[in-house]
C-alpha positions as CSV (number, residue, x, y, z in Angstrom):
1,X,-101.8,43.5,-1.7
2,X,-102.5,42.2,-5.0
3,X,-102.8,43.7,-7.8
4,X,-106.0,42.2,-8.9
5,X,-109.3,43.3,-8.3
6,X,-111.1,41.0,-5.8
7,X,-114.7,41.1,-5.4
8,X,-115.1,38.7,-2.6
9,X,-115.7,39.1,1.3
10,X,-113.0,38.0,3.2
11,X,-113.6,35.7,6.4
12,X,-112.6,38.7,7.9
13,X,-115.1,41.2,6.2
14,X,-117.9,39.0,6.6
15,X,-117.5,38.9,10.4
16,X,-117.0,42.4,10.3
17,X,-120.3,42.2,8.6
18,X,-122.3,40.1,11.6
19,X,-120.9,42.4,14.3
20,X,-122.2,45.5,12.9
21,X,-125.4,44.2,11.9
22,X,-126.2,43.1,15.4
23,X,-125.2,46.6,16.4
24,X,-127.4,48.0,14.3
25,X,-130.1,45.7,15.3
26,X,-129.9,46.8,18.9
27,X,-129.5,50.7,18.1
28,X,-131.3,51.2,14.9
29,X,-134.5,50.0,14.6
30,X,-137.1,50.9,12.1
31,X,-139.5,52.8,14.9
32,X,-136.8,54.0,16.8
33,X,-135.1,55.5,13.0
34,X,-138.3,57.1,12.1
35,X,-139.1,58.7,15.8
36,X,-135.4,60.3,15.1
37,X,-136.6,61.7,12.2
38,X,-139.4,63.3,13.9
39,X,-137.8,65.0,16.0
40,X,-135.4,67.8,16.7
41,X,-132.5,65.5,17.0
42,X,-132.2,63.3,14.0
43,X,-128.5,61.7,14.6
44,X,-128.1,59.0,17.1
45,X,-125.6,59.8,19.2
46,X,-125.7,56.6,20.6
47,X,-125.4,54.0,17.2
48,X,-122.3,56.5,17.2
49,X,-120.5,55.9,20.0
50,X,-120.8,52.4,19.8
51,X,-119.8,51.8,15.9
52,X,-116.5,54.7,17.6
53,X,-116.1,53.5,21.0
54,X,-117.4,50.1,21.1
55,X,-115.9,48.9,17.9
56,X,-113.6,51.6,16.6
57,X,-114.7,51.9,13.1
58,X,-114.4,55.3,12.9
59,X,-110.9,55.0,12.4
60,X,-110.9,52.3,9.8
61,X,-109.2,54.2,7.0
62,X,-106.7,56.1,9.5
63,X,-103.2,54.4,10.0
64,X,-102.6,52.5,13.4
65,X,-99.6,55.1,13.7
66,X,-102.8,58.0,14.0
67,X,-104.5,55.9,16.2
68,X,-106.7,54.1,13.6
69,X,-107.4,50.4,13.2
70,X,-105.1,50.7,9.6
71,X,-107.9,48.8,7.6
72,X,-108.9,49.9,4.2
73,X,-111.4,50.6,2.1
74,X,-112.8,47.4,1.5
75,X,-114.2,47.0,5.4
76,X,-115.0,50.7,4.9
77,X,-117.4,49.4,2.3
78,X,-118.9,46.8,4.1
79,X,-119.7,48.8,7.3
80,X,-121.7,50.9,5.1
81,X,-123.5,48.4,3.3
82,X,-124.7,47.7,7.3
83,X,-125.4,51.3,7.6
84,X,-127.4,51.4,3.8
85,X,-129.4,48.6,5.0
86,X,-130.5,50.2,8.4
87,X,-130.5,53.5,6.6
88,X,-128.3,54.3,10.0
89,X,-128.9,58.2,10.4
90,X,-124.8,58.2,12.2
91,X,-122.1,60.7,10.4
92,X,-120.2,58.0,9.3
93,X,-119.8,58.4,5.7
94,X,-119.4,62.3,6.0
95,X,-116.6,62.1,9.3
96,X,-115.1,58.3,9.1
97,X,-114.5,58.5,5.1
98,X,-115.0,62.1,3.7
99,X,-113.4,64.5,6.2
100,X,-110.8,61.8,7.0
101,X,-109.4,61.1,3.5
102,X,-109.0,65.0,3.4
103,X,-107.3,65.1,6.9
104,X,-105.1,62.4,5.4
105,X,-104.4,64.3,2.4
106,X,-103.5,67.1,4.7
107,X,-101.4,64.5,6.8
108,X,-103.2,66.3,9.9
109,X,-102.3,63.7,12.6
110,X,-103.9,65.6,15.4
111,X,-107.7,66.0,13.9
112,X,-106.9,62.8,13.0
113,X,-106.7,60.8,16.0
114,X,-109.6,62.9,17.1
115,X,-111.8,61.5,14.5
116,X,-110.6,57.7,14.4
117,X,-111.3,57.7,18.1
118,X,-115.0,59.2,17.7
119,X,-114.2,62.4,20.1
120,X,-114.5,64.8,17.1
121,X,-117.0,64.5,14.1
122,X,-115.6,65.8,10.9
123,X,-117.4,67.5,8.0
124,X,-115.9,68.4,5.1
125,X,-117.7,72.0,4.2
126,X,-118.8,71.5,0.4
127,X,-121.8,70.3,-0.7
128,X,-123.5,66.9,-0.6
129,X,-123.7,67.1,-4.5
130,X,-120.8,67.9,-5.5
131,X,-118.7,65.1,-7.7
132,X,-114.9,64.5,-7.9
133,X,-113.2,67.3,-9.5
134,X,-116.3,69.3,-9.9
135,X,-115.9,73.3,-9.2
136,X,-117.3,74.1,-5.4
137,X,-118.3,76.7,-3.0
138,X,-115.2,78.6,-1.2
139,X,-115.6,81.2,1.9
140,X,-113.6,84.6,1.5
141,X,-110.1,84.5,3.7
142,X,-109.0,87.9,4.8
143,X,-106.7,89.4,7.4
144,X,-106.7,85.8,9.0
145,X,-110.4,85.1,9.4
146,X,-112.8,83.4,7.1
147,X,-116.3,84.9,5.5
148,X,-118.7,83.3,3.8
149,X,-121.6,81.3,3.4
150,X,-121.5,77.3,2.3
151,X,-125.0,75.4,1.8
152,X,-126.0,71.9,1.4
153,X,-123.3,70.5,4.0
154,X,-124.5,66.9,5.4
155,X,-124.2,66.2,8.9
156,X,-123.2,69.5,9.7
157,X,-125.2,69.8,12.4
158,X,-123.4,67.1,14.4
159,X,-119.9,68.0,13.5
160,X,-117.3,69.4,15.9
161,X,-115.0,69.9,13.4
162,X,-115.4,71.7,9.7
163,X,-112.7,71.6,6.8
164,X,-113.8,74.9,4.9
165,X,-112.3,75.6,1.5
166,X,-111.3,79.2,1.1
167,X,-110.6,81.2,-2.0
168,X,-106.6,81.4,-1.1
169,X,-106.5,77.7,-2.3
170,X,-106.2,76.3,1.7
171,X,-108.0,73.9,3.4
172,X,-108.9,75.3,6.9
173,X,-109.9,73.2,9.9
174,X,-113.1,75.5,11.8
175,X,-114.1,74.8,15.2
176,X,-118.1,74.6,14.8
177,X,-118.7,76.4,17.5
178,X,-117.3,79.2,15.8
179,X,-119.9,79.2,12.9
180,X,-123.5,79.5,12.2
181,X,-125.4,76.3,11.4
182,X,-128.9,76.6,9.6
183,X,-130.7,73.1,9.3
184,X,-131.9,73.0,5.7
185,X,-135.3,71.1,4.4
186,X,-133.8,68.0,3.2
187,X,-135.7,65.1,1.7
188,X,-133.3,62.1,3.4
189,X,-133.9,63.3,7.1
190,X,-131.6,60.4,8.2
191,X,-129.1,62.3,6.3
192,X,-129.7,66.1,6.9
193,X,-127.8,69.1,5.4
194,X,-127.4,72.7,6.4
195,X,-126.1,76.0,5.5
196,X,-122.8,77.0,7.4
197,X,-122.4,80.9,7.7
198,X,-118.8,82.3,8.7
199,X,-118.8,85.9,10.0
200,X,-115.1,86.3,10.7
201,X,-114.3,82.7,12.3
202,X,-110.6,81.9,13.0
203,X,-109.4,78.8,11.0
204,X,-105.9,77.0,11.3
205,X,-104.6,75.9,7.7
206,X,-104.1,72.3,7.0
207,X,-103.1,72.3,3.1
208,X,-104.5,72.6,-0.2
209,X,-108.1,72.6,-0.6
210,X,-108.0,71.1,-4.2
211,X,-106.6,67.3,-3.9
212,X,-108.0,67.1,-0.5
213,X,-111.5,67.9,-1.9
214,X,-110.6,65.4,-5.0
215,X,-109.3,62.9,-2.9
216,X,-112.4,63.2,0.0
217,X,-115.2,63.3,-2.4
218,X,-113.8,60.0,-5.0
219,X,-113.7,57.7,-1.8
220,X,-117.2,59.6,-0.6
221,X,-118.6,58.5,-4.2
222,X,-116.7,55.4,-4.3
223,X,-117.6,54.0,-1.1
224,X,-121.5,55.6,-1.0
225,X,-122.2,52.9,-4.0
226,X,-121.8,50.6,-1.0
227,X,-124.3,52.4,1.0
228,X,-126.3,52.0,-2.0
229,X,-126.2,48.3,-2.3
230,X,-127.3,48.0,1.5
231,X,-130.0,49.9,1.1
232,X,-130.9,48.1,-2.5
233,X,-130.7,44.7,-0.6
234,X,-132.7,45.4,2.2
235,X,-135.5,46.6,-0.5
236,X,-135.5,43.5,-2.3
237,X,-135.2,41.5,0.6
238,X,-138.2,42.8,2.4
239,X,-140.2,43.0,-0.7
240,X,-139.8,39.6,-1.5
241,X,-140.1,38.6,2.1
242,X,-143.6,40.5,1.9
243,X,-144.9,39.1,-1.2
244,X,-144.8,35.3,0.0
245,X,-146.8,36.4,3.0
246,X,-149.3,38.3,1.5
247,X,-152.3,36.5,0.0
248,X,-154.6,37.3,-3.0
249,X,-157.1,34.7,-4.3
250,X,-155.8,32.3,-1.6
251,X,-152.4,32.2,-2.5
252,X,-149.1,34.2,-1.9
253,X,-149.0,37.0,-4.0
254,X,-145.3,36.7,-4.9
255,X,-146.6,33.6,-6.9
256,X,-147.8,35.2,-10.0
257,X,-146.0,35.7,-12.8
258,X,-145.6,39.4,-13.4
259,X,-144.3,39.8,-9.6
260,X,-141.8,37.2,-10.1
261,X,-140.7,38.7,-13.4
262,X,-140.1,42.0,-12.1
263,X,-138.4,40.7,-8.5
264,X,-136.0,38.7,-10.8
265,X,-135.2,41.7,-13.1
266,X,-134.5,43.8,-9.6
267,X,-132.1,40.8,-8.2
268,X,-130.1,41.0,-11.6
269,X,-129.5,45.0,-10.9
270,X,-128.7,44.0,-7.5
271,X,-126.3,41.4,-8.2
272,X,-124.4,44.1,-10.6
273,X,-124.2,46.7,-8.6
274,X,-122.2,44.3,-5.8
275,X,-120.1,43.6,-8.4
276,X,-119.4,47.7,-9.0
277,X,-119.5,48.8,-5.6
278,X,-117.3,45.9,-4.5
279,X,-114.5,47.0,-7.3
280,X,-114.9,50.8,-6.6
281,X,-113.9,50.0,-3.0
282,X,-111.3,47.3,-3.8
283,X,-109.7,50.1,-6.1
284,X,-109.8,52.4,-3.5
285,X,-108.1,50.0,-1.3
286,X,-105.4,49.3,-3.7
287,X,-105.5,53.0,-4.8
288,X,-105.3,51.5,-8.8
289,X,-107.7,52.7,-11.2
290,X,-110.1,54.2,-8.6
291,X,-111.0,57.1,-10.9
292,X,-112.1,54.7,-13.4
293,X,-113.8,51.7,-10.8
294,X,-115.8,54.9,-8.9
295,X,-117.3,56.9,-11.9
296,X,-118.5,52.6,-13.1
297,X,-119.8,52.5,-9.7
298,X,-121.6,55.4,-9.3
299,X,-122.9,55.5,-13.0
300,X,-125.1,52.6,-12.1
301,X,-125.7,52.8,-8.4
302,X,-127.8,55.7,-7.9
303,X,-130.3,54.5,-10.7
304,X,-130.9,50.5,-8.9
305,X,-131.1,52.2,-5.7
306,X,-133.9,54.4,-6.6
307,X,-135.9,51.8,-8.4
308,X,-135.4,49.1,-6.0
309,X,-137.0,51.7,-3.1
310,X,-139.7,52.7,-6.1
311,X,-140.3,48.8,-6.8
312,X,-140.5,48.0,-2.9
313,X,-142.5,51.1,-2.1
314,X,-145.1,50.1,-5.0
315,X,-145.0,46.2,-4.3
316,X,-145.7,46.9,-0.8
317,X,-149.2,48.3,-1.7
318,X,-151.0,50.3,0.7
319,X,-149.1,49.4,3.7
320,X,-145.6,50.9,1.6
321,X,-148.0,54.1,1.7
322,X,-148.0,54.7,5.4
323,X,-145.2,56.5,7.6
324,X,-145.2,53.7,10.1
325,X,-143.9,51.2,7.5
326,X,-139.7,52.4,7.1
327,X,-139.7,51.8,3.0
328,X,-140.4,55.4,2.3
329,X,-136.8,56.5,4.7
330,X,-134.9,53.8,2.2
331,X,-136.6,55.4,-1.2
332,X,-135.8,59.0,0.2
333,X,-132.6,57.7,1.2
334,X,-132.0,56.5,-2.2
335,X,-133.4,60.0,-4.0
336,X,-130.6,62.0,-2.3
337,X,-128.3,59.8,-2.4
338,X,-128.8,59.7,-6.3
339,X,-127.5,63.6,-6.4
340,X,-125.0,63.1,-3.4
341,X,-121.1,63.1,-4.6
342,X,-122.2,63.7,-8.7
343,X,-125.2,62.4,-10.0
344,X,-124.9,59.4,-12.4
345,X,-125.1,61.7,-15.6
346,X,-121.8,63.4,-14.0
347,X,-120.2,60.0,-13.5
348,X,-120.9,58.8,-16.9
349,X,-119.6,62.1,-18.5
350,X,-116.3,61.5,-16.2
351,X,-116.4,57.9,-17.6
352,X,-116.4,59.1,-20.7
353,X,-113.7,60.9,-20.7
354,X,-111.7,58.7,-19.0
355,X,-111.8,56.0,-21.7
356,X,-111.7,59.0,-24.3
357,X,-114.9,58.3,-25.5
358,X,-116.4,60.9,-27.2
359,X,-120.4,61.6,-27.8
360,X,-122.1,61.7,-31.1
């Protein structure tokens, strides 16, 4: 692979692209998204087992040798953009990226397989807002067992599988069934967290919680500024879409000045986050300088997100204002995903001291 960044889409990626955006179009639809969230079953189960079993991309980051399509990052990156832009509420940056880089820290071939293939669904038990290298929960291990309580997990509700971190510095693989899940209130409900409670559950030991943690939640931040720019295009797009439609004073709205002034300032932030999101996954793929290319990412991802959804919601007028009309799923998608993996404050104190840059 080369040892230059490359920000492009390859042939490849871009038909990767097509296919999971027709997908999405069949199984995620605006109505059908927001009736999810309205009831008691938010995940689709059935975007899921086709993005697994129709088109086996939950195994993109595992090695063909662990029954994985042995694809990196990069197509990792632009099946969530896909997933951003449907605001998709499937496991897959939680399972097919988070719990599998720590299963492949862990070199735990087994729950491996199981998650490439889209039998299991993997959560990695620490919370959604936790960055890289930041201190986190751990349950108390004693005479074999695990106690303890873990909050703000995403997707925990849907996992089979949870990789609890315990106070004896080991990763554990839990069998959900053999925990307590609580749904929390969370504002993203195409996203939704929970508290896990352990009261004695058995856990098999896979290898030290500490890198695997690292490792899981740089490609969970690097790869979420993806998930960002999906959902930051679809804002734009809509919004400018909308504003040559609507009419004031007999002519499109998105004709006066002050609209096109502030569309244009929300396509530059667009344009640069690409450009970051696109070099935190190529780094990740090349596995050069991806502490560096992530905390870039993610100290300017969070921040366009959120005021591309504010801009779309506002520019929408009234019609933004109403549950009916999906912009208010992609502005709460963008709020939590602003604290999810480190907020962009984090990321720029990491940056900081990874250039050795010190504050005034």
């Amino acid at each position: 692979m080369s040892a230059q960044p490359d920000l492009l889409y390859s042939e490849e990626e871009e038909a990767l692209r097509a296919a999971v955006r027709d997908l999405l179009a069949d199984h995620c639809d605006a109505p059908g998204v927001i009736a999810r969230t309205e009831s008691d079953t938010p995940h689709d189960r059935e975007a899921w087992k086709a993005l697994t079993d129709g088109m086996g991309l939950a195994g993109l980051l595992v090695p063909e040798e662990h029954g994985g399509q042995g694809a990196t990052h990069r197509e990792a990156a632009v099946v969530l953009e896909e997933l951003g832009r449907a605001v998709a509420p499937v496991p897959y940056l939680t399972s097919a990226v988070v719990a599998t880089e720590a299963l492949l820290a862990c070199d735990a071939h087994d729950l491996l397989a199981d998650l490439a293939s889209g039998r299991s669904i993997g959560a990695l038990a620490v919370a959604l807002s936790i960055a890289p290298g930041a201190a986190y929960q751990v349950v108390r291990h004693e005479d074999g067992a695990l106690h303890g309580e873990l909050t703000a997990i995403a997707d925990a509700a849907v996992a089979d599988v949870l990789l609890v971190p315990a106070d004896d510095g080991g990763l554990y693989a839990v069998d959900a069934e053999a925990v307590t899940v609580t749904p929390q209130v969370s504002l993203d409900l195409t996203r939704p967290v929970a508290t896990v409670t352990l009261d004695g559950a058995a856990g098999r030991l896979l290898g030290d919680a500490e890198p695997a943690v690292r490792r899981a939640l740089r490609a969970g931040a690097g790869l979420l500024a993806s998930e960002q720019l999906g959902l930051a295009e679809w804002t734009l797009t809509e919004t400018v879409r909308y504003l040559k439609e609507r009419k004031q004073f007999n002519r499109p709205v998105g004709g006066f000045q002050a609209l096109k002034h502030r569309l244009a300032q929300l396509w530059l932030e667009v344009v640069n986050l690409r450009a970051a999101a696109r070099n935190a996954a190529d780094a990740l793929a090349r596995g050069e300088d991806a502490d560096l290319a992530v905390a870039v990412a993610q100290s300017y991802a969070a921040p366009v997100a959120v005021h591309t959804a504010e801009e779309a919601l506002q520019l929408h007028a009234g019609i933004g204002m109403t549950w009916e009309h999906p912009v208010h799923l992609y502005l709460k998608r963008a709020k939590a995903d602003s604290l999810a993996y480190g907020t962009a404050g984090a990321h720029r104190a990491a940056l900081a001291e990874l250039v050795d840059l010190q504050a005034p």
